[in-house]
N, C-alpha and C positions, 0 to 999 in steps of 0.2 A: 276558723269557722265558728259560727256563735250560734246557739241552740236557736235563738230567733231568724239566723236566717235559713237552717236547715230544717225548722219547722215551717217556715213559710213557702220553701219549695215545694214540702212533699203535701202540705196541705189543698195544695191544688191536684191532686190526683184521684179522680174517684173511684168508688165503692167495685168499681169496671174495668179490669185492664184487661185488655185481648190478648192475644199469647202471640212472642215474635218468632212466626213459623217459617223453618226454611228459608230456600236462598226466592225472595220473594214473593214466596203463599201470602205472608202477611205483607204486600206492596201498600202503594200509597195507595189507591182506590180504598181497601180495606181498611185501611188504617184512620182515612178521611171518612167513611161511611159511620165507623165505630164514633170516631167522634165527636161527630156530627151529632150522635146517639145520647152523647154526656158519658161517656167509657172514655180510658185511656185508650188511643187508636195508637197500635205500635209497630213501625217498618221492621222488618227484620234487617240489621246494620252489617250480613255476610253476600259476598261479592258486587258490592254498589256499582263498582268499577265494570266489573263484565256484565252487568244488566244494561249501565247506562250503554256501553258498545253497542250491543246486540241490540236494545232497542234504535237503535239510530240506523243499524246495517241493514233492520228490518222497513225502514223507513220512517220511523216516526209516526202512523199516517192518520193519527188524529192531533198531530203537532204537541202534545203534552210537553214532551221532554223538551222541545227544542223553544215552548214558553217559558217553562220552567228557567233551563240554563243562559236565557238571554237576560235574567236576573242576577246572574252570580259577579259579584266584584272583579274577578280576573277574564274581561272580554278577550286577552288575546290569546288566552287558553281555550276556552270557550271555542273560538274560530279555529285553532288548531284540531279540536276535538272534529268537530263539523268536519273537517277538511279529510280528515285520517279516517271516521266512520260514518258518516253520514251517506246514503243510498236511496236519491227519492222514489224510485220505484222500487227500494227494499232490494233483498237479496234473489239473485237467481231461482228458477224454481229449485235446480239442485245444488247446492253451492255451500263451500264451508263457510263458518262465520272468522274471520279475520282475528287473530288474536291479539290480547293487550301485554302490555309489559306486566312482568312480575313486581312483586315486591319482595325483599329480604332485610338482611342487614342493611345493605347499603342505602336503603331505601333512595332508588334514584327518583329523580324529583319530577318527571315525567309520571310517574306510577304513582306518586301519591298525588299531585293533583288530580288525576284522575278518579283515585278514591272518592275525594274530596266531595271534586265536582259529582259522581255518582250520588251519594249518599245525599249531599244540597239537594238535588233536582228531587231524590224519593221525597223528604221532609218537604218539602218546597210545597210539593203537589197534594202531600197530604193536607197544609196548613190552608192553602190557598179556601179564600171563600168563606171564613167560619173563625168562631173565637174559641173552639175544641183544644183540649190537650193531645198531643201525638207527642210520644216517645220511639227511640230505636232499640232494639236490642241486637247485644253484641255478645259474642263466646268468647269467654278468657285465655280460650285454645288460640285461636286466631290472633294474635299479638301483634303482629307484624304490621295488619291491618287498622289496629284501633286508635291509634294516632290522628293518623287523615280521617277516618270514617268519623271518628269524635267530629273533627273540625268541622268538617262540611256540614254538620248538622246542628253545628252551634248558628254558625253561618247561617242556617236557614231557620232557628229560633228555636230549635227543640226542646222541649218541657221537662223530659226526664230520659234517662238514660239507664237501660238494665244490662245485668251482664250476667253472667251464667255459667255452667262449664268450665270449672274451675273456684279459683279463690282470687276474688278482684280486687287485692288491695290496695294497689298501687291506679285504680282509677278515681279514687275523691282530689289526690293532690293535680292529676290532669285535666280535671274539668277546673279545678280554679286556677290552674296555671294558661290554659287556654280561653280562660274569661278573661283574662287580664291581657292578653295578646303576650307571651313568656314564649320563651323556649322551651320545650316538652323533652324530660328527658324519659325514654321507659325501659327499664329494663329486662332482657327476655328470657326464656326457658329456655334452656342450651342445654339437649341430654351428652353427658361426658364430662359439663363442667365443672371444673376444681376452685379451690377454695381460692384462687391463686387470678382464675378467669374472670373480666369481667366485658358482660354483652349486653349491648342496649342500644335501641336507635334514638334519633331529635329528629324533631319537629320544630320549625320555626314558623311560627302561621303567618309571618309577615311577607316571607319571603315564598310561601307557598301561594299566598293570595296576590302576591304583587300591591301589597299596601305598607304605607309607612308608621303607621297606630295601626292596631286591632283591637278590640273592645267587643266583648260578645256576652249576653245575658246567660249564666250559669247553673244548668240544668238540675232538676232534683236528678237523685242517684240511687237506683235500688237496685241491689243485689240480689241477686238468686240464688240461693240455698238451700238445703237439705234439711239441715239439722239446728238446733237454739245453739250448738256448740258455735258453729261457726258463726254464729251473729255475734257472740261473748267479744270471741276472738277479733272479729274486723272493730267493735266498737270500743275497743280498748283502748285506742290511740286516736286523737283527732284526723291525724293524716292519712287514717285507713276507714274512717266512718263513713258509713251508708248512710242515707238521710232516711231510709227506710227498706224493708225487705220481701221478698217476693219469695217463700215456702214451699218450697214444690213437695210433693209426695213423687214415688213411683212410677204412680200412674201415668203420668204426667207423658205427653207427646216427645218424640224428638229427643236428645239427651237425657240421659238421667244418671244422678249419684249412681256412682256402684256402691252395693250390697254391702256392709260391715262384713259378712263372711263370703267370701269371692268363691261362691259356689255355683257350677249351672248344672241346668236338669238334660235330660236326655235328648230333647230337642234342640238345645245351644240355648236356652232362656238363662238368664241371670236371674237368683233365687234370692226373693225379697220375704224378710219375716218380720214380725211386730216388733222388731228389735230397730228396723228402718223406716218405721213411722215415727214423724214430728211427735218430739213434745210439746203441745202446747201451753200446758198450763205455764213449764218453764221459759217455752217462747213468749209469752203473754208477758211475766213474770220481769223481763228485760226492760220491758217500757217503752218499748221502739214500734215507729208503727209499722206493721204487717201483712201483708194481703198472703192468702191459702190458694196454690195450684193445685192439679192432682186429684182427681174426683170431685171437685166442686161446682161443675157448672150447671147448677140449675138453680132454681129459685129456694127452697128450701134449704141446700146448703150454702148460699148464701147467709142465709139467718142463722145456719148453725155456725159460721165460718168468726162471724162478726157477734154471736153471742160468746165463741171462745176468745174474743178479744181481737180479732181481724179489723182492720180496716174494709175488709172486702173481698174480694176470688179474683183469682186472673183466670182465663176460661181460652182451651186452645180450640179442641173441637171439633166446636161449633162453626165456630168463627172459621178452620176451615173448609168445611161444608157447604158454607154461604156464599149466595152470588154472586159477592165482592169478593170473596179470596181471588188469590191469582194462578190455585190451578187451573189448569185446562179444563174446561169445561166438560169435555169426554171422561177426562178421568172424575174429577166431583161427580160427574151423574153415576158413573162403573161404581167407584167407593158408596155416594149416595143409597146405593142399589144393595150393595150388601150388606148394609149396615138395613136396609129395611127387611132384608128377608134372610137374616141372622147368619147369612155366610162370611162376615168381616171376621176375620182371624187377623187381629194384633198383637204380635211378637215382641218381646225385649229381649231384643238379640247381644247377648253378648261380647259378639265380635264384628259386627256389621262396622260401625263407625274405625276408622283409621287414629281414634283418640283416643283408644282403648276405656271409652264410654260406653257404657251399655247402651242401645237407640233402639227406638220403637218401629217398629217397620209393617207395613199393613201388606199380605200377601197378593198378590194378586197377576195373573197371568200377562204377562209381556214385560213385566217391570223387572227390577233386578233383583230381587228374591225369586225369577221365577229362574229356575235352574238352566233350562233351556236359554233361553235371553241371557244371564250370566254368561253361561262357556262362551255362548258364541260371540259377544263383546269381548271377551278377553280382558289384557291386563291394562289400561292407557293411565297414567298420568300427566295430564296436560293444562290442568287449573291449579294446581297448588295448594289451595285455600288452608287446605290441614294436614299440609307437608310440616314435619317435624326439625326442627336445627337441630345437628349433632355437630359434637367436637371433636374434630380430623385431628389427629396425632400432630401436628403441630402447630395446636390450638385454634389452626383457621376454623371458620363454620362450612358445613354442609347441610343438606336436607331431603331426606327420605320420607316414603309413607308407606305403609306396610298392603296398602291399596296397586301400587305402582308393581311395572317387572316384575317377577321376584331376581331374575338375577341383577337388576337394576340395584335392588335392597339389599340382598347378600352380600354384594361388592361395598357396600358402603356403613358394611357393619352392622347390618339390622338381623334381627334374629328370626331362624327361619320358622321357629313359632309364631310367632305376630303374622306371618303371613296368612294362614287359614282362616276362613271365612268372611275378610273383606270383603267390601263394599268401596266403590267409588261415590261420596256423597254429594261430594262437588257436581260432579255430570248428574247425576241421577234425581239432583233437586234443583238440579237446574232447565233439564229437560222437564219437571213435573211442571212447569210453568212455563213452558212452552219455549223454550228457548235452546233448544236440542242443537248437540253440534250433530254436522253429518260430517261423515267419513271420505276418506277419497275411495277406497268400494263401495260408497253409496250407503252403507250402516249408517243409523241415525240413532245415537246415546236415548235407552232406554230408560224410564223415568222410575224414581224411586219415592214410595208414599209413606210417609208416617199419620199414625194418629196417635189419641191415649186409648189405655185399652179401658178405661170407664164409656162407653158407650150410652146412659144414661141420658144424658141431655139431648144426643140423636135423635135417641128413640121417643123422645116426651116432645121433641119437634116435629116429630115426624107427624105424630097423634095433631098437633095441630097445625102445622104446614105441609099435609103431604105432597105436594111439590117442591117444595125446597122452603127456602126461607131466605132474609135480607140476614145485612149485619145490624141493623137498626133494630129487625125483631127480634133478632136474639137480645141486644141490649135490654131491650125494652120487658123484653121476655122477664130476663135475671132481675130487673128491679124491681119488678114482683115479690122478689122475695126480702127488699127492703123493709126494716123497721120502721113504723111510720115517723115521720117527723112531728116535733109537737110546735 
């Protein structure tokens, strides 16, 4: 890779990126809205596969997806997809949604096109219409997934590609190995593994697409981090270099770094001290460019963001507040509502997420923080997404989540401390967006809300959109706080 051309990637990213929330908060509508704005508009790249399903079992019934995937290179997939979940009068009033195949080690090759094709049809939709940037972002936890999820959104021309939740080193050599049409080799986190084990899946994008070349234009690549340390570290090595990076603070929505000192307070918060604030001057100091999460989305931090050497803010939010997100609209106006009359109490719960991440979680009655709706759901795992691989005593793999049973977890070697205070994120962010499975007793998966706990830009919208607001005005809002051009 040569500085001109990972300058020329990230030089298309503006001053704007939207933050990729949840398992479809930030969908394509969102994503296309922002862009449309002159923001980076960013799909969130976890479960493409069980969106694109449920959107189809729901019927499609303004046809998006079913335009969308009459585009993707593999039509006889495509037709198979149609065939297995497509429902034009949509699903029963009461009726489960059908489920997809997993993915693991073996990655069978059914589950990853499916990825695939999911993740194309979001990008697809967001791109359609407009000459905007849209990016994906993806968890470094979810590995399993980032293969096909990569593909399908090269496939559909994606601009840039974030990733987060971890340490993404091993994604700058897969985005130029799958520009090139290459074999993908990626190697995974296996708790148990010895020095001895080695676990990795491939990817052959010729044979996932049903083509004999591939050739796909090579997205910029920014990483989401923490700290200048870990930027030192991925930019050491060409084969692990970010073309640029995404700085989160604490505050920040959704995942976050754990704490340098692994403390919580009496309520289960994980305890953040000035010792877990970015450096920036030594961030700056690196010479890489950078955009600030984490308290900054308004106009004024903007300019403070970009006077400390930022390229810019990525802003969560807002963004999902706006009436382009893809939550439910019942739940946006409920959240909406307490964020205006100051009863929005947001958590960083120590133990919520299954990736032993601290997550931000917004209280609220009927969801899964509410203790009531918890018990009575119980323990189900049934989506995977951030099931963990561990190594079975004779080296096979398995995969546990401290979410799941507990006697499911105990049998398979997980420790019966990890069990307390889970959360199912998978169900509970996927119902936030309306796509709730129901139960054969007729239970319907309770939804789970994150914001960041800076509140700020809510509040300074609210003063001038008190009925809500677009994704456009929020853009338009933050570049307000642009430096003039001369």
């Amino acid at each position: 890779m040569s500085i001109t051309d990972a300058a020329r990637r990230i030089d298309v990213v503006p001053p704007v990126i939207q933050g990729g929330m949840g398992v479809g908060v930030s969908g394509w509508r969102l994503a296309s809205a922002v862009a449309r704005a002159g923001g980076l508009g960013v799909i969130s790249g976890v479960a493409p596969d069980l969106l694109l399903a449920r959107m189809l079992q729901d019927g499609d019934p303004d046809g998006h997806v079913r335009r969308a995937i009459a585009t993707y290179p593999d039509q006889v997939f495509v037709d198979e997809t149609l065939r297995r979940f497509f429902r034009a009068a949509g699903r029963p009033e009461s009726g489960e949604y059908r489920p997809i195949p997993k993915l693991d080690l073996h990655q069978r090759i059914d589950a990853v096109r499916l990825t695939a094709l999911g993740a194309y049809m979001q990008v697809w939709l967001a791109r359609e219409g407009h000459d905007g940037i849209v990016g994906i972002n993806l968890l470094e936890k979810v590995q399993l997934w980032t293969p096909a999820t990569v593909l399908g959104a090269m496939v559909a021309g994606v601009d840039a590609v974030l990733v987060g939740a971890g340490v993404p080193r091993r994604i700058p050599r897969l985005l130029d190995e799958l520009a090139a049409g290459q074999t993908v080799t990626l190697p995974i986190d296996v708790d148990g593994a010895t020095a001895d084990d080695t676990y990795e899946i491939t990817l052959d994008p010729r044979v996932v697409l049903r083509q004999p070349e591939v050739s796909l234009k090579r997205p910029a690549f920014l990483a989401i981090i923490s700290s200048h340390v870990l930027a030192g570290y991925l930019q050491r090595d060409e084969i692990t270099a970010a073309d640029g990076f995404v700085v989160e603070g604490w505050t920040a929505g959704g995942h976050n770094a754990p704490p340098r000192r692994p403390e919580v307070d009496a309520s289960g918060q994980a305890v953040y001290t000035d010792r877990d604030n970015v450096d920036l001057i030594k961030m700056a100091a690196l010479g890489h460019p950078f955009w600030l999460a984490g308290g900054y989305g308004t106009p004024d931090k903007i300019g403070e963001a970009m006077a400390a050497g930022a390229r810019g803010v990525q802003v969560g939010t807002p963004f999902a507040l706006c009436f382009d997100s893809g939550l439910r609209p019942e739940l946006r106006a409920s959240m909406l509502a307490s964020v205006r009359d100051g009863s929005a109490n947001v958590r960083t719960d120590a133990l919520a997420s299954p990736t032993g991440f601290p997550f931000k979680v917004l209280d609220m009655v009927g969801t899964m923080t509410d203790p009531v709706a918890h018990e009575a759901r119980g323990r189900i795992c049934d989506l995977g997404y951030l099931r963990a691989p561990f190594r079975r005593d004779d080296a096979t793999v398995g995969y546990r989540c401290p979410a799941e049973p507990a006697d499911a977890y105990l049998k398979k070697g997980g420790d019966a401390a990890d069990l307390t205070g889970r959360l199912c994120l998978c169900n509970g962010l996927t119902a936030a967006v309306g796509f709730a499975q129901e139960r054969p007793d007729g239970s319907v998966e309770p939804p789970l809300l994150t914001l960041g706990a800076d509140l700020a830009a809510a509040h300074e919208l609210l003063l001038r959109y008190p009925d809500g607001w677009s994704a456009a005005q929020v853009v338009h809002w933050l570049q307000e706080g642009l430096p003039p051009t001369r």
